[in-house]
KEPA-923727 format. One record per residue (C-alpha): x, y, z. Coordinates in steps of 0.05 Angstrom, whole numbers, padded with zeros to 5 digits, always signed. Layout:
XYZ;...
//
This chain:
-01600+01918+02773;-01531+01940+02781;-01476+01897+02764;-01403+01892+02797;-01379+01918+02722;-01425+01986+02744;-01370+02019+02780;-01312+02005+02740;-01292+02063+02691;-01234+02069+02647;-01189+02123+02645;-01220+02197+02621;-01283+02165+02600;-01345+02202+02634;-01429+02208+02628;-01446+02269+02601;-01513+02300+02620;-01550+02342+02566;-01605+02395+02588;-01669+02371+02576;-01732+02430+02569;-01802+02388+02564;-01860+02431+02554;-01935+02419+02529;-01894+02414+02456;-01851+02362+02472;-01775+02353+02497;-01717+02376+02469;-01640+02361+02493;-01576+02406+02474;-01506+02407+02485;-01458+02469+02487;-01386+02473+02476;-01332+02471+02529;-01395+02471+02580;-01442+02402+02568;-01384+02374+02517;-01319+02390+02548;-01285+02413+02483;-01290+02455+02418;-01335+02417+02364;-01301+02402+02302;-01353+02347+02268;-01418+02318+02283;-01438+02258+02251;-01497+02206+02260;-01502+02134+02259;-01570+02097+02249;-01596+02032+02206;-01543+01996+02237;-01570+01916+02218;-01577+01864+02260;-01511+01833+02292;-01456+01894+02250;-01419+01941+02302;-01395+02010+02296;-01336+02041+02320;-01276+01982+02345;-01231+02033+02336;-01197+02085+02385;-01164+02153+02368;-01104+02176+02374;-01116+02249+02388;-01197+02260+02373;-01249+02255+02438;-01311+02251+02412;-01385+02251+02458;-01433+02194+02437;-01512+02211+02444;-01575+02162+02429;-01625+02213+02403;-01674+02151+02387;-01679+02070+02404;-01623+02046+02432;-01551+02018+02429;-01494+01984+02481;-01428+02026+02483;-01367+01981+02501;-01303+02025+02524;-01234+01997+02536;-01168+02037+02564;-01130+01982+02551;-01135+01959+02635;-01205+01981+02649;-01270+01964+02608;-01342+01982+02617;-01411+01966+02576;-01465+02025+02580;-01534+02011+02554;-01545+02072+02516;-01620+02086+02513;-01630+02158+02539;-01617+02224+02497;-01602+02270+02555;-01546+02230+02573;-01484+02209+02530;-01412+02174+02548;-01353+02220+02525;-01291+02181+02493;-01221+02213+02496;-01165+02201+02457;-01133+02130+02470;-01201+02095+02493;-01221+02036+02450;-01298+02043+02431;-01347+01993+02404;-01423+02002+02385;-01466+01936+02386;-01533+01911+02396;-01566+01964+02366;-01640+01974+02367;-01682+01972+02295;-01693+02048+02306;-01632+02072+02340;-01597+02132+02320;-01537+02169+02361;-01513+02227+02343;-01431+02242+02358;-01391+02298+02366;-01312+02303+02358;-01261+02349+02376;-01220+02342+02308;-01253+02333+02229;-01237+02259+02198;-01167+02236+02194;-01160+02170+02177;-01084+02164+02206;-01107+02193+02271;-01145+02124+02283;-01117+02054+02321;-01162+02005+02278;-01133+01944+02302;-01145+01911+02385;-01072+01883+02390;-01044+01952+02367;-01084+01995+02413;-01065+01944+02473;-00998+01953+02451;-00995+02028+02446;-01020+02031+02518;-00980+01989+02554;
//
């Protein structure tokens, strides 16, 4: 069922579609650079045995964009511009939610076997992150 939340999408924030080859051997997804992710790859990482009721993310980026993927189970994916915000029920590996820079992000709900993989456009820097709500509101006003 769609909701009236559905069509709202902050600013730069899109769904990403991953090829997906399924043969008698099973699937398999994949993501290039600058053509399925729209920029250059600089870290993956992956997030899984999240526990019951702890988030991820509730942080935005100053400069990074990262591209969010659930390769197994299944998670919610809050994002927030600051004027626009919009919950996606992540449950699908072929298709994944890319973040830029200045978009607020928050992981929740996750399933007991969910697993996303991300990928971001710069390595860690922990300056280059806006850890706290009224300072990101603030920064986008």
């Amino acid at each position: 069922m769609e909701n009236a939340n559905d069509n709202i999408m902050p600013d730069g924030v899109e769904v990403l579609a991953a090829p997906k080859v399924i043969d008698d051997r099973g699937s398999l997804c994949f993501a290039e650079n600058d053509l399925h992710i729209p920029f250059r790859t600089e870290r993956v990482f992956w997030i899984f045995g999240v526990k019951e009721g702890k988030t991820r993310g509730g942080h935005a980026h100053r400069t990074c964009a990262e591209a969010i993927f659930p390769v197994h189970g299944s998670f919610e994916l809050e994002v927030d511009d600051g004027r626009k915000r919009r919950t996606f029920f992540m449950d699908r590996p072929d298709s994944g939610i890319l973040i830029p820079a200045g978009v607020w992000c928050c992981l929740k709900n996750f399933s007991e076997d969910a697993v996303c993989v991300v990928m971001a456009s710069q390595p860690y820097m922990a300056e280059g992150y806006i850890n706290d709500y009224d300072e990101f509101l603030s920064s986008v006003v």
